[in-house]
N, C-alpha and C positions, 0 to 999 in steps of 0.2 A: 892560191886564191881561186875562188870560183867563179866560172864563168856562167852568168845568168843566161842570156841567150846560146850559149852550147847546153844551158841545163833545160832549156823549154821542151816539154811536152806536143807530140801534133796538135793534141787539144785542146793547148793554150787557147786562155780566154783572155779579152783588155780587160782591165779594171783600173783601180788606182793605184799608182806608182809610189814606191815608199823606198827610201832611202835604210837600208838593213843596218845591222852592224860594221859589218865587211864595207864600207864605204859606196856599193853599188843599189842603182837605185831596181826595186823585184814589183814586180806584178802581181798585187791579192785581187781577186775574181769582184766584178761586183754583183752586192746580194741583189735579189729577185724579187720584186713586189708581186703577192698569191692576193689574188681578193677570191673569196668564196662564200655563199651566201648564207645565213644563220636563221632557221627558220624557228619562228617561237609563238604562243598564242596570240600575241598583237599582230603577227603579220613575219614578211622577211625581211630583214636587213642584212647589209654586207657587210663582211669583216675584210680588214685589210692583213699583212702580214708581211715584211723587210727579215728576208732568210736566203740562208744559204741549202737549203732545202732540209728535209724534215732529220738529216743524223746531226746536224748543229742547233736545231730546235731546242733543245735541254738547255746548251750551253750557252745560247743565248739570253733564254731566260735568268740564268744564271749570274750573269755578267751585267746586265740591266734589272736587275733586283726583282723579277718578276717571284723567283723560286726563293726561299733564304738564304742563304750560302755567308758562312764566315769568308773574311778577306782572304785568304788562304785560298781555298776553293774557288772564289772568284777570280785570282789571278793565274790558276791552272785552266779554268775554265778560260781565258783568254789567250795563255799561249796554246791552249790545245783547237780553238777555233782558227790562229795564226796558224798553225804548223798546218791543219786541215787544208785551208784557201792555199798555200803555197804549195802543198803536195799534191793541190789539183793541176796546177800549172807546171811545177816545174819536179823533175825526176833528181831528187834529195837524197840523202842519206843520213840518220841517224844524227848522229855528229854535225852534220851539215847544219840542222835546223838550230842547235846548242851555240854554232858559231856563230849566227846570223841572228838571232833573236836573243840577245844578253839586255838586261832590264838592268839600270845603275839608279839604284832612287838617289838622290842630288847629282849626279852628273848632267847637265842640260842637253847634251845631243843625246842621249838615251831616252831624257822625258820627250823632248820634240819627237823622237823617233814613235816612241809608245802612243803619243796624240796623236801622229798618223794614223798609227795603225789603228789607233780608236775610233779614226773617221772614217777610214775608209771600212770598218767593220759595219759600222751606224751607214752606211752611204751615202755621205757626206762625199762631194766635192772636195780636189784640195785646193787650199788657198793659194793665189794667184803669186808668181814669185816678181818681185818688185824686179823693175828693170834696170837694165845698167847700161 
């Protein structure tokens, strides 16, 4: 089994915490809000922009329907922005990321797992866990 915290990087960053395949819960980065301003014959306006900086730009678009992309591409285009955020934090290996990110369409801890990671891509908060 892998050890998450023997696997961190010095230049682990917090983000949101998601529960993997492997049962332990991993650190994806959280994305960056860029505003930069848009200058056009009316005048300037600012653009906003939620990225993990400009080499997941593509795949982003990708994933949130900016670009067109069949289902297929859309869903490589997600585990490749996954595999990304965690290879920023944590020192992986190949194999590693295939263990830890397995997708089971109708198994529910696999969908809950994929909603995580959907939110914490989007920067989304996660939802509060009920108390016991």
């Amino acid at each position: 089994m892998l050890d998450e915290k023997a696997l961190r990087k010095p230049e682990f960053s917090l983000g949101t915490r998601v529960r993997l395949a492997d049962g332990q819960e991993w650190t994806l980065p959280r994305p960056r809000l860029r505003f930069n301003p848009r200058v056009t014959p009316a005048g300037v306006t600012v653009e906003s922009k939620l990225g993990f900086g400009p080499e997941a730009d593509h795949l982003l678009d990708i994933l949130w329907g900016v670009v067109p992309a069949d289902p297929v591409e859309r869903l490589r285009a997600r585990f490749e922005i996954v595999v990304q955020l965690l290879a920023a934090n944590y020192d992986l290996k190949p194999d590693d990321f295939a263990s830890l990110l397995i997708l089971e369409p109708g198994d529910p801890a696999s969908e809950n797992r994929w909603n995580e990671i959907g939110e914490a891509i989007a920067g989304q908060a996660p939802k509060p866990s009920p108390a016991i």
